[in-house]
C-alpha positions in Angstrom: 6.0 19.9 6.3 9.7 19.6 6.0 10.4 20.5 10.0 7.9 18.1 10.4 10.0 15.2 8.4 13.4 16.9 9.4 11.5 15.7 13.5 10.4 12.3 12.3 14.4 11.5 11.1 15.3 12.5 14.4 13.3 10.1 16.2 14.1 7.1 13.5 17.8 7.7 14.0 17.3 7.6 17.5 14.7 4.7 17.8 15.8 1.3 16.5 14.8 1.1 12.8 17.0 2.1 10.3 15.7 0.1 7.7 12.6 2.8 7.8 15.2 5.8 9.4 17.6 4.8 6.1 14.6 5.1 3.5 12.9 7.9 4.5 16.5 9.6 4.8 16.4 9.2 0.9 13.1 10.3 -0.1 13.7 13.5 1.8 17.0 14.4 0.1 15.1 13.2 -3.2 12.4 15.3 -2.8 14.3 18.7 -2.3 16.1 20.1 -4.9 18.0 21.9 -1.6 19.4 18.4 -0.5 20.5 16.9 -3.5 24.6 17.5 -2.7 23.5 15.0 0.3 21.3 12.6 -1.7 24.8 10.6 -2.4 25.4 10.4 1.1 21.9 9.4 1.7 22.3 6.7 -1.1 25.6 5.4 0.3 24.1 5.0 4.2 21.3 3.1 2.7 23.2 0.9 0.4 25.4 -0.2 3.3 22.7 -1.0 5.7 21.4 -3.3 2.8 24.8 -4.9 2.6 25.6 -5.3 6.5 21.8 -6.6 7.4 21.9 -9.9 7.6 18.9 -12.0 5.6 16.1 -12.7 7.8 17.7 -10.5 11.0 15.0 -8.2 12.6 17.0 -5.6 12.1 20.8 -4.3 12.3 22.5 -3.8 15.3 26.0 -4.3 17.3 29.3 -1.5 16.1 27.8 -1.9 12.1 24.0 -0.1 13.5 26.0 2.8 15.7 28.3 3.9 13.3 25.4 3.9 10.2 23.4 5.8 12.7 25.8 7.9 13.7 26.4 9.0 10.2 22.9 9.2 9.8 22.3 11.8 12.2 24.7 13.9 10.5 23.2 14.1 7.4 19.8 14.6 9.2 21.5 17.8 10.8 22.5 18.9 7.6 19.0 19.0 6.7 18.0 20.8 9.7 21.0 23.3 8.7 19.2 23.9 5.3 15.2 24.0 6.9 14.7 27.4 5.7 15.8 26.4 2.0 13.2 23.6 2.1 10.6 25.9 3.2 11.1 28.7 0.3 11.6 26.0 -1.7 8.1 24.5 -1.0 5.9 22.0 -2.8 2.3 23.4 -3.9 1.2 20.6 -5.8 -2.2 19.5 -5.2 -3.7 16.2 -5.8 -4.5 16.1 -8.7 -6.7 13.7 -10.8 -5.5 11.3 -12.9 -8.4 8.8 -13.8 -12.2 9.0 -13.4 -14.7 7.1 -15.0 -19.0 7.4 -14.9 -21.3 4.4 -15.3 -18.7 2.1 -16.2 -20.1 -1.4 -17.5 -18.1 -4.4 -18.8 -19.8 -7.5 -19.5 -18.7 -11.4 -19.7 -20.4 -14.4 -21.1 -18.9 -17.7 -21.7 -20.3 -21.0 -21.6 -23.9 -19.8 -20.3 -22.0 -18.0 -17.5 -23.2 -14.5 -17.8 -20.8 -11.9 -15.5 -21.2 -7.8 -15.6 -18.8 -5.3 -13.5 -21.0 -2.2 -12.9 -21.8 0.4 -13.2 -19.0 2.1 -11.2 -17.8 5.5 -10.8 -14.7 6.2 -9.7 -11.8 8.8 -9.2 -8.3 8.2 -8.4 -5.9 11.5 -7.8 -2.3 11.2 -7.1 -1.1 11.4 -3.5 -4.1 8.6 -2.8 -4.4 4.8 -2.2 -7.2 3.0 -3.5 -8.1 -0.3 -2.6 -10.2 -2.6 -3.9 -11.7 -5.4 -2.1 -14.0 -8.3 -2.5 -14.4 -12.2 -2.9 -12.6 -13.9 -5.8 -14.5 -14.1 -8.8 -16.5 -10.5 -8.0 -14.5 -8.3 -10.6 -11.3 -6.5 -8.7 -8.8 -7.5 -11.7 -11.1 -6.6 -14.7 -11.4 -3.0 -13.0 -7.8 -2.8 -12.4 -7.1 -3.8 -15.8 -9.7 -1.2 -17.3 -7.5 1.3 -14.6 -4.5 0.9 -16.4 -5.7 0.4 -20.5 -6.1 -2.7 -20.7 -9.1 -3.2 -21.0 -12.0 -1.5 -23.1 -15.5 -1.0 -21.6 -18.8 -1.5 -22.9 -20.9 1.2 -21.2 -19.5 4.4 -19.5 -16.8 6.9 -19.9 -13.5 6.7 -18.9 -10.8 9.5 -18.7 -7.0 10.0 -18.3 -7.2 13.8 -17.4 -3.0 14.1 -17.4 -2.5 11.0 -19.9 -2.0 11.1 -23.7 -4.9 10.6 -25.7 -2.9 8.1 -27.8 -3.7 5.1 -26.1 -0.1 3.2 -26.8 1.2 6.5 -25.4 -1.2 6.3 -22.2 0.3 3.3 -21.8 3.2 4.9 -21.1 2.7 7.0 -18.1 0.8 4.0 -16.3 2.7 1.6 -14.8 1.0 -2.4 -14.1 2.0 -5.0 -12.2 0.0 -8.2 -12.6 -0.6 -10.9 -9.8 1.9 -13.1 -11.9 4.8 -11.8 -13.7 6.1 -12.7 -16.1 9.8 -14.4 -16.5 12.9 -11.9 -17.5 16.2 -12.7 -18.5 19.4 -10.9 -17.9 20.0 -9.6 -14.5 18.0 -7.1 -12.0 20.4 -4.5 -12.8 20.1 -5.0 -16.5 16.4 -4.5 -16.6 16.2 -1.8 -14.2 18.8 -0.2 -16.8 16.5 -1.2 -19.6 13.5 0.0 -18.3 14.7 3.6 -17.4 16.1 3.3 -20.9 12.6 3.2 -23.0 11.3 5.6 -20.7 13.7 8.0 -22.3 16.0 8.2 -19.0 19.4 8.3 -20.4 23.2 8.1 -19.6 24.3 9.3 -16.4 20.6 10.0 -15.6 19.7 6.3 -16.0 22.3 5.0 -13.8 21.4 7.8 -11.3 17.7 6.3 -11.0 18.3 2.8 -11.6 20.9 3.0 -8.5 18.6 5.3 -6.1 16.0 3.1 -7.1 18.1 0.1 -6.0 19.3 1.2 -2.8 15.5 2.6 -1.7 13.6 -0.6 -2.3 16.2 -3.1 -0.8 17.8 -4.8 -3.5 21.4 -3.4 -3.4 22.8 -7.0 -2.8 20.4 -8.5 -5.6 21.1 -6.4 -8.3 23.7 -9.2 -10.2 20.9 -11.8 -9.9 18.6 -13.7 -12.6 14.9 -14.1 -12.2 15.4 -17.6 -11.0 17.9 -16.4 -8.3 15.3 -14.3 -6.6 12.6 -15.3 -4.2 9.0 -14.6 -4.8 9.2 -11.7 -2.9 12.4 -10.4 -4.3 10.5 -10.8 -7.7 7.8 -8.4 -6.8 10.0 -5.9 -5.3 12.0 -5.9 -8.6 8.4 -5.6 -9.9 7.6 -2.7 -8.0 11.9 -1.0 -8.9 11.2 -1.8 -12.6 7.4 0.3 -12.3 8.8 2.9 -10.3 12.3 3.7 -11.8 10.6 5.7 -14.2 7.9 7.5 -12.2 4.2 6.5 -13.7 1.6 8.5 -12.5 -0.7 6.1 -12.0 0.6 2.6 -9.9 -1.9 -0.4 -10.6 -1.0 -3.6 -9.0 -3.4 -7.1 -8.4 -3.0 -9.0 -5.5 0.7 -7.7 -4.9 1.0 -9.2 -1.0 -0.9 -12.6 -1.7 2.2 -14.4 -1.4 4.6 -12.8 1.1 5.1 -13.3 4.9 3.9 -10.2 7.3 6.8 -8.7 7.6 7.5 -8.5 3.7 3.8 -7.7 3.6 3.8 -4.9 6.3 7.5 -3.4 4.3 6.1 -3.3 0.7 2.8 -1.7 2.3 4.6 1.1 3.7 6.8 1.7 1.0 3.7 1.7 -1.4 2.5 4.4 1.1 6.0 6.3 0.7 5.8 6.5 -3.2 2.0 7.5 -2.9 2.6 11.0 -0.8 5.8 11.4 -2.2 6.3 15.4 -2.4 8.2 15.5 -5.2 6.3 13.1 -8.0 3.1 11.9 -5.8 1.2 8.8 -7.1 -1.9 7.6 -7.6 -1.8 3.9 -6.7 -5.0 0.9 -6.9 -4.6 -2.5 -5.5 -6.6 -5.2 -4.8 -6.1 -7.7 -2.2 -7.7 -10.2 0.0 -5.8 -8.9 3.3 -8.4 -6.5 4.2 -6.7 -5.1 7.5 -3.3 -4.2 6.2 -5.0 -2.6 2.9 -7.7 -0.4 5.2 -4.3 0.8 6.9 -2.6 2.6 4.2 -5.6 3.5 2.1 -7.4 6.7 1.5 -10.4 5.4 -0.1 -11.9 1.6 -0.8 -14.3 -0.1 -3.3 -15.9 -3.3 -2.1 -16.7 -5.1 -5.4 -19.8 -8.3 -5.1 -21.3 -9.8 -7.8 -19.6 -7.0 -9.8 -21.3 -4.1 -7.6 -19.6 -1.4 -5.7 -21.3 -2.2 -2.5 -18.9 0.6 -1.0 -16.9 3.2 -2.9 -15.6 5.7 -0.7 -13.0 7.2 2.2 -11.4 4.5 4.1 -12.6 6.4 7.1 -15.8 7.4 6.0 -17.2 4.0 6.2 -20.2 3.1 7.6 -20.2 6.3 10.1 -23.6 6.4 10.3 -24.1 2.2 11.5 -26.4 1.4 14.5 -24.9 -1.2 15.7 -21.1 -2.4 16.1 -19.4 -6.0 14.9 -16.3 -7.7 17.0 -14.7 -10.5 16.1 -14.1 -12.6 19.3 -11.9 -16.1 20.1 -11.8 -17.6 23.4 -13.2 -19.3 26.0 -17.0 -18.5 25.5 -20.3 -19.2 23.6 -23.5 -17.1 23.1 -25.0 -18.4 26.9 -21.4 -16.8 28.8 -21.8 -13.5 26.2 -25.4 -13.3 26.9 -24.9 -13.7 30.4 -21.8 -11.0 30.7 -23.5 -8.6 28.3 -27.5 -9.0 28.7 -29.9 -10.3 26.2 -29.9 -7.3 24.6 -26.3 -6.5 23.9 -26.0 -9.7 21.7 -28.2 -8.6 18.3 -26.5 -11.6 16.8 -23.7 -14.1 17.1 -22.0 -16.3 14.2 -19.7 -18.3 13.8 -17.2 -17.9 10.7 -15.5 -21.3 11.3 -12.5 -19.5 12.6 -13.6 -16.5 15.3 -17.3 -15.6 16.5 -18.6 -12.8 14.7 -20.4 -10.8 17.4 -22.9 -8.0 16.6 -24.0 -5.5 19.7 -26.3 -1.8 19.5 -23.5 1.2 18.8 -24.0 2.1 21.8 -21.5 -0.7 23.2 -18.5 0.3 22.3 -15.2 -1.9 22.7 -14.1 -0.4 25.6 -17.5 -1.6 27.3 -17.3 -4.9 25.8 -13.7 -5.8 27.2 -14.4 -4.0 30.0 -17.9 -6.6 30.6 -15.9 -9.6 29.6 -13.1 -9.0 31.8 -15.6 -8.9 35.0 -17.4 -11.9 33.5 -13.9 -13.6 33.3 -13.8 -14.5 30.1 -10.5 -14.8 28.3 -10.1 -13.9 24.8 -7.2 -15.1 22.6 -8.1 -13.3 19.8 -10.5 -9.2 19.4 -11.1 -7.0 16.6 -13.5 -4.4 16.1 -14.5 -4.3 12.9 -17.7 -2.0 13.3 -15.9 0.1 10.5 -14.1 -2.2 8.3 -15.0 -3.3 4.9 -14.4 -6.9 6.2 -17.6 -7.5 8.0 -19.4 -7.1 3.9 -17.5 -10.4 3.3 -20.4 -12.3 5.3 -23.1 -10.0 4.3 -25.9 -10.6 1.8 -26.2 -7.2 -0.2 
């Protein structure tokens, strides 16, 4: 593992992004007790490329980009120079789990409106992503909630294997982050400082994390500002600091990318990814969301909640292996009488349309490759193609 990480700095430092070469610079001199004497170096290279990017800019570049990289290979030698340290040195942990629950029922009723989530089983070990998905309304924030103490259950077990039993101090090693926040006062750098604080991080220690912390999630240049300085996006990366500057165990976050452009989506995403497999203090993180794609690319396993079911609760990549049939989303010039006549009668099990793309559903036995490969000699252009023959996304328009 660590020639392996010591190969992927290597090619970051020589590719183009040193937003992702500067961060994962960091975690490796954070996860080895071996590199700490270069961990300030790491923090320093990473807090300048915050400075000198500009807002907005794709990424650095110009004399600033060489000389940061520069200096970023030379640490990344230094770690090669130290390789055998990191392998004696090791990591043996094993994922380990941190909440499971059996038949797990809660129950609404308000106003006639009767509502049950359940029952659901389900285990979440650290190193892992969960995601859960569904329509609004269908029960993903009462099960985060019940994830992270929140909320008691009517039916069911539920167990913190690692946690206290003391439910106040459960609390403690489980760190929430709610669709909305709410408001803070003082600074970012204040609260970061506060936080590490009650989590009994201390003195030179505290301001240690809090600037590591900092540095790692982009907010070197923010760290003076007030809540209402920051932009919504800003607010939930302080969020995610002000959870992680204290290492939980467990990371449990609602709809954390409803509001945030792609690129601030696809950046929190990966770091989510980063904090999860981290080799030193791995995580357990849920999340719900509505933006199905981007969560089935950085999750282990997924639970698709309807009507308060688990329709699916399982790997990522272990869904629907056994389907007979495969589902594209198509957009372009074409209607069921040009697929019907570029595919055959047979190929075209069924055809909907969603409003926005056509929702095409062939036998398994046509794969995408056949597909483009029958529209292209048909002519047919498409502006738009997904196959989502194993995605979670084609339950959203299925009646179960």
């Amino acid at each position: 593992m660590p020639a392996q990480r010591i190969d992927e700095l290597r090619a970051l430092v020589a590719g183009t992004d040193l937003s992702l070469a500067t961060r994962r610079l960091m975690d490796l001199c954070d996860d080895y007790e071996a590199l700490h004497e270069l961990r300030p170096a790491a923090m320093q290279l990473r807090a300048e490329y915050n400075l000198d990017r500009e807002m907005g800019a794709g990424e650095l570049s110009g004399g600033s980009a060489d000389q940061l990289k520069e200096r970023a290979r030379g640490i990344v030698e230094a770690i090669a120079a130290r390789a055998t340290a990191l392998v004696e040195q090791g990591h043996t942990q094993t994922p380990a789990t941190v909440y499971w629950s059996e038949g797990v029922v809660k129950r609404y009723s308000s106003g006639g409106h009767r509502f049950q989530l359940g029952p659901i089983d389900l285990e979440l070990r650290t190193g892992e992503i969960t995601g859960v998905v569904g329509e609004n309304g269908n029960g993903k924030t009462t099960l985060l909630r019940q994830v992270a103490g929140l909320l008691n259950h009517d039916e069911g077990v539920i167990h913190w294997p690692v946690a206290p039993a003391d439910p106040y101090e459960r609390r403690g090693t489980i760190a929430w982050i709610p669709q909305r926040s709410a408001r803070w006062y003082g600074t970012l750098l204040q609260n970061l400082r506060f936080t590490a604080a009650i989590h009994g991080i201390n003195g030179a220690a505290n301001e240690d994390r809090v600037q590591y912390t900092l540095h790692r999630l982009g907010l070197t240049r923010f760290a003076n500002l007030t809540w209402a300085q920051l932009s919504s996006g800003y607010k939930l990366r302080f969020e995610l600091a002000r959870m992680v500057v204290w290492r939980p165990r467990i990371l449990v976050l609602d709809e954390p990318i409803a509001n945030l452009d792609l690129q601030a989506q696809q950046l929190f995403l990966q770091d989510l990814k980063h904090l999860a497999t981290s080799a030193r203090d791995p995580v357990s993180i849920i999340l719900s969301s509505q933006q199905l794609h981007e969560i089935e690319a950085i999750a282990d396993r997924i639970v698709f909640l309807k009507n308060g079911k688990p329709v699916y609760s399982g790997s990522t990549a272990g869904f629907d292996q056994d389907r007979s049939s495969n589902v594209y989303e198509l957009k372009g010039a074409l209607d069921r009488q040009r697929l019907i006549a570029a595919l055959g009668a047979a190929n075209v099990l069924a055809l909907d349309d969603t409003g926005i793309v056509l929702r095409l559903t062939t036998p398994r036995a046509l794969g995408s490759r056949e597909l483009m490969r029958a529209l292209a000699n048909a002519d047919i252009e498409l502006s738009y193609f997904r196959d989502i023959s194993t995605s979670t996304r084609k339950l959203f328009h299925q009646d179960t």
